[in-house]
Steps between C-alpha positions, in 0.01 A plus 500: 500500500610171325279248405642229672564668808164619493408138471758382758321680771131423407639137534671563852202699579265253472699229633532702803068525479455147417714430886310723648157297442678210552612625824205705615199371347595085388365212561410353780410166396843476236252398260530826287728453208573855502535602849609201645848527371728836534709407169208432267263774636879719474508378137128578360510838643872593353344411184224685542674789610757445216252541259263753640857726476622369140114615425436148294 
């Protein structure tokens, strides 16, 4: 498989996590930096998914 779509879906992938705690688990009191906001807790986890498929 290519790299970078290899990386490309690791990144969607964990996007599509990071929503999921947002949605299911989150924060009730919106004091959470991570879980209080779909977007940023989208973003950490498509990085974190990005590189847990890149392997760096």
């Amino acid at each position: 498989m290519n790299p970078l779509l290899k990386s490309a879906i690791g990144a969607i992938v964990g996007a599509a996590i990071g929503f999921a705690i947002y949605r299911f688990v989150g924060c009730k009191t919106g004091t959470c930096p991570l879980n209080s906001n779909p977007w940023i807790a989208m973003a950490v986890w498509g990085l974190v998914g990005f590189m847990f498929a890149s392997g760096k």
